[in-house]
C-alpha positions in Angstrom: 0.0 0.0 0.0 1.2 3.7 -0.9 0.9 5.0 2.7 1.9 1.6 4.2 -1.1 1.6 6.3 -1.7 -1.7 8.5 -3.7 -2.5 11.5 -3.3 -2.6 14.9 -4.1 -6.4 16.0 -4.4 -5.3 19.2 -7.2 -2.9 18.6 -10.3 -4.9 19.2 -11.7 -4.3 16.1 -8.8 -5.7 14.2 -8.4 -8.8 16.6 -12.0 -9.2 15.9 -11.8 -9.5 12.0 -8.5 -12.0 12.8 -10.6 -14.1 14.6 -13.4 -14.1 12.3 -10.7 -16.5 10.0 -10.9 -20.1 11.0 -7.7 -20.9 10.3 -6.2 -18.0 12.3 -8.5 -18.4 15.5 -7.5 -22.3 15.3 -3.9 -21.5 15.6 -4.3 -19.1 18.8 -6.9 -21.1 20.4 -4.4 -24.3 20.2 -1.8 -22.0 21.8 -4.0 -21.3 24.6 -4.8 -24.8 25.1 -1.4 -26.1 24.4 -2.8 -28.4 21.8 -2.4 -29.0 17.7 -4.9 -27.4 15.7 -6.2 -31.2 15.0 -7.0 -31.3 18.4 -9.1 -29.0 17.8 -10.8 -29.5 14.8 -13.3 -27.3 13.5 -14.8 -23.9 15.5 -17.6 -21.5 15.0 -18.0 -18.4 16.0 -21.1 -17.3 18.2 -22.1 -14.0 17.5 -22.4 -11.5 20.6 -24.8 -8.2 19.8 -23.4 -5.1 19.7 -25.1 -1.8 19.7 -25.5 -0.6 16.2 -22.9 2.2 15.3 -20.8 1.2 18.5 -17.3 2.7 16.5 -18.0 6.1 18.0 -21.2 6.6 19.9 -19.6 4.8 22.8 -17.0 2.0 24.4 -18.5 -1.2 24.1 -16.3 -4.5 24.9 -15.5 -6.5 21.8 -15.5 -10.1 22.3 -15.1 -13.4 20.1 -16.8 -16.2 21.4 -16.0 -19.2 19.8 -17.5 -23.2 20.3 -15.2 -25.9 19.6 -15.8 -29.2 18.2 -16.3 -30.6 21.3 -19.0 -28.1 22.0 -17.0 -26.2 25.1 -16.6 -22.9 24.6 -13.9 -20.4 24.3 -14.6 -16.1 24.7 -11.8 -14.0 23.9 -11.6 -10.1 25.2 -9.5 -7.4 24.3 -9.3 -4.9 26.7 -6.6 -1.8 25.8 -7.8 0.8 28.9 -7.6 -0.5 32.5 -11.5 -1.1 33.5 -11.7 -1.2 37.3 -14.4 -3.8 37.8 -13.0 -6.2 35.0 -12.4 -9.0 37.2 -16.0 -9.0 38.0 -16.9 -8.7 35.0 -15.4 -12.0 34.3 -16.7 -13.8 36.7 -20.4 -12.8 35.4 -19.7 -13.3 31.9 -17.8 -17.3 32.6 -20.8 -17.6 34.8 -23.0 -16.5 32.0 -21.6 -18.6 29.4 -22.4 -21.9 32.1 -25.9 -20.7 32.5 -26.8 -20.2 29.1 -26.0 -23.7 28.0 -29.3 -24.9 30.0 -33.1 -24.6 29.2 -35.7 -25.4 31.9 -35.9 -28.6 32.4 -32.2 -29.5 31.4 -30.0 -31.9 32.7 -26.6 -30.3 34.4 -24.5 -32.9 32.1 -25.4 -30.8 29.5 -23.0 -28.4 30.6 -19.5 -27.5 28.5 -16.5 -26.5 29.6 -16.2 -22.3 29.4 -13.1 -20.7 29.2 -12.4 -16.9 29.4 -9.1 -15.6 27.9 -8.9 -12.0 29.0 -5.9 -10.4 26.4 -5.1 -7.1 28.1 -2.8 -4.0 27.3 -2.7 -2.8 31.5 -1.3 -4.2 34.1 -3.8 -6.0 36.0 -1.0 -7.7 38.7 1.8 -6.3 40.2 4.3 -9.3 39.4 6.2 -9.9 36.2 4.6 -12.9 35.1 2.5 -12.1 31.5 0.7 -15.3 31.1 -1.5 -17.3 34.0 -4.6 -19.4 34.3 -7.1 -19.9 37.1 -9.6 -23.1 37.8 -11.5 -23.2 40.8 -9.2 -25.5 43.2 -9.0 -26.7 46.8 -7.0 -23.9 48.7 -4.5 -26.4 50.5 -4.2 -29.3 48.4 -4.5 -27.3 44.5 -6.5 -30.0 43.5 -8.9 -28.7 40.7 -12.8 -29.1 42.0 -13.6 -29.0 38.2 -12.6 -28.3 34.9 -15.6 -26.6 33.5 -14.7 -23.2 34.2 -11.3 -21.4 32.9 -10.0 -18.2 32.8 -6.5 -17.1 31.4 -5.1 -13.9 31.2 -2.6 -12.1 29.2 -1.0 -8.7 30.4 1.0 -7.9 26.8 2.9 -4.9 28.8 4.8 -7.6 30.6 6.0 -9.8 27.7 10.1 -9.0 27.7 11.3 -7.5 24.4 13.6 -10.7 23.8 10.7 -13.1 24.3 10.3 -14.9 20.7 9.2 -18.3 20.0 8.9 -19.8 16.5 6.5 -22.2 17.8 3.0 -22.1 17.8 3.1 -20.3 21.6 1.1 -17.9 23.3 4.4 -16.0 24.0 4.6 -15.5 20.2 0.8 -15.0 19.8 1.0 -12.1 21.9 4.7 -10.6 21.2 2.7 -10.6 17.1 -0.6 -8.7 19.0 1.3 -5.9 20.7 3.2 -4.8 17.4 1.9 -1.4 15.9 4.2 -1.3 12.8 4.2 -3.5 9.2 7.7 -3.8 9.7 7.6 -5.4 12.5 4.4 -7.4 11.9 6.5 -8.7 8.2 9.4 -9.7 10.3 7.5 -12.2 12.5 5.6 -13.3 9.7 8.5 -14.5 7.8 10.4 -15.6 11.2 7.1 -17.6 12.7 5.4 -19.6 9.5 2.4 -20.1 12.3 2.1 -16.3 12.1 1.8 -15.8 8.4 -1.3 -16.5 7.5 -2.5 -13.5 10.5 -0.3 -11.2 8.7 -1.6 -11.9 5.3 -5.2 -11.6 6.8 -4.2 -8.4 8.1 -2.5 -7.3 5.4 -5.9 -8.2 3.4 -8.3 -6.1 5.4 -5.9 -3.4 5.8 -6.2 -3.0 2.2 -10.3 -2.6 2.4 -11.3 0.7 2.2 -14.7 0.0 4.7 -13.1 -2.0 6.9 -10.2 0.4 7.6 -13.3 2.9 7.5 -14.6 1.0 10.2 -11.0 0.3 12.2 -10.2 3.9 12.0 -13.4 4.9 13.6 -13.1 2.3 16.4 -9.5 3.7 17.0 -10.9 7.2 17.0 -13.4 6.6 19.7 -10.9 4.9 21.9 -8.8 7.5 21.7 -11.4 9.8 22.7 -12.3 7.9 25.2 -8.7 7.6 26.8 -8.5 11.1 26.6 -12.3 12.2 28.5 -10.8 9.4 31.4 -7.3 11.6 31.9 -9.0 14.2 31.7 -11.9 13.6 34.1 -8.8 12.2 36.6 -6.9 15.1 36.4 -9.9 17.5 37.1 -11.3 15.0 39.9 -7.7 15.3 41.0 -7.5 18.9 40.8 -11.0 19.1 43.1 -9.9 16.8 45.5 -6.7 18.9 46.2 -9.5 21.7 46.4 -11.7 20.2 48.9 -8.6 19.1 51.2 -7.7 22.4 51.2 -10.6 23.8 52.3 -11.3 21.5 54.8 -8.0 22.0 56.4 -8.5 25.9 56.4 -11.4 25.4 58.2 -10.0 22.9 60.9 -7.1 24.3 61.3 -7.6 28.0 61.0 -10.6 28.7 61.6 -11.5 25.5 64.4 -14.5 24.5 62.3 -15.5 21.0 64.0 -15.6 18.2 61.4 -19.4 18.5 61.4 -19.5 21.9 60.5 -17.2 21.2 58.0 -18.9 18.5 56.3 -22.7 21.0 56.3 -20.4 23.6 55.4 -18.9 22.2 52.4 -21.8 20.0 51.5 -20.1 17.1 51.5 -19.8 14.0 54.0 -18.6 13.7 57.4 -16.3 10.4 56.3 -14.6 12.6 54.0 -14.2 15.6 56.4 -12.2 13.1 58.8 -10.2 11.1 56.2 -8.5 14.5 55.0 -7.8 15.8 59.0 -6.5 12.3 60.1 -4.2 12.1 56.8 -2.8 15.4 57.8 1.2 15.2 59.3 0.7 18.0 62.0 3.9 20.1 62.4 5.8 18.9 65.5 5.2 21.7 68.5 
């Protein structure tokens, strides 16, 4: 292409149109699982709604949700911004993938293994470790209580630079989803053969006018949404420094008691006290 335009695979949008390929979502999926793509045979996607024109009227969660031949299920999430209740959110949506599988009536052996691969660009731990999975287990002995509910999760921040893998790995998987340039994408294309047939994919919409269209719109509202969040902080930031302030001034210089304070500010006694008890007084 003349402007050597490519897409992001970790914008959701992109990883969503990678996933739509069988082929590609095969490959990945066997990483997670740490099987051969014949292990897996063949998937289908299930459809989640979305809101109409979701690209810039709001944020809406992109997910794939994918059942195997052997009718479990696999969702996977992009997430770029941190999201403060996404570990509950999690937990509903595995739970709701279990529940959905039943109808009144139904039998409990009906139920499929779910698994919920969260792929995120934040930190959600503080450790170094990039890659981790969680069953429900016994707390002393570790020994799994059942299989029929998964969750991994990849932080793509953490990933070392010098982490490459020619296998079919999740180390490589992600290493190819964090890059933002075609050079970079070509390279591990022609260094992981398992890769190639993403980058051509990519390469392929890239090229379509309405679905970069489409990708450039979802990257747009992203961004605009990252920006209203700093921006909210900062000023939430800014009016908490203002209400501290005031709140000492009156405590300290003019020996407002902490209800005053709180009617005279119109705010809430809890808050009154949590600013005067974090105060360092200056040694007499």
């Amino acid at each position: 292409m003349a402007d050597n335009f490519i897409m992001k695979p970790k914008i959701d949008y992109c990883f969503k149109e990678l996933m739509g390929e069988e082929k590609i979502r095969n490959r990945f999926i066997a990483a997670l699982l740490g099987c051969t793509t014949d292990d897996i045979g063949h998937t289908e996607i299930k459809e989640t709604i979305l809101p109409g024109d979701y690209y810039d009227e709001k944020i809406s969660i992109l997910d794939v949700r994918v059942e195997l031949q052997d009718n479990s299920q696999i969702s996977l999430e992009m997430q770029l911004s941190y999201f403060a209740s996404w570990t509950k959110r999690t937990v509903f949506y595995i739970s709701k993938m279990i529940t959905e599988q039943l109808k009144s009536g139904d039998s409990y052996d009906k139920i499929q293994k779910c698994i919920h691969v969260s792929i995120l660009d934040f930190n959600r731990f503080s450790d170094e470790t990039y890659y981790r999975t969680f069953h429900l287990a016994d707390d002393k002995s570790k020994e799994i209580y059942t299989d029929l509910l998964e969750m991994q999760i990849l932080e793509l921040n953490k990933l070392p630079a010098d982490v490459f893998d020619t296998r079919n790995s999740v180390e490589s998987w992600m290493r190819f989803l964090r890059c933002e340039t075609r050079e970079d994408l070509a390279k591990m294309a022609e260094q992981n053969s398992n890769l190639k047939e993403a980058y051509d994919h990519l390469d392929k919409i890239s090229a379509d006018e309405e679905k970069r269209r489409l990708y450039e719109l979802r990257e747009r509202a992203l961004h605009d949404y990252n920006t209203q969040m700093e921006s909210n902080y900062k000023q939430g930031l800014a009016s908490g420094f203002k209400l501290g302030a005031a709140i000492l001034r009156l405590y300290l210089t003019e020996k407002y008691s902490p209800e005053e304070i709180a009617e005279k500010l119109g705010t809430d006694i809890a808050s009154v006290n949590e600013v005067i008890n974090h105060y360092t007084f200056p040694a007499q």
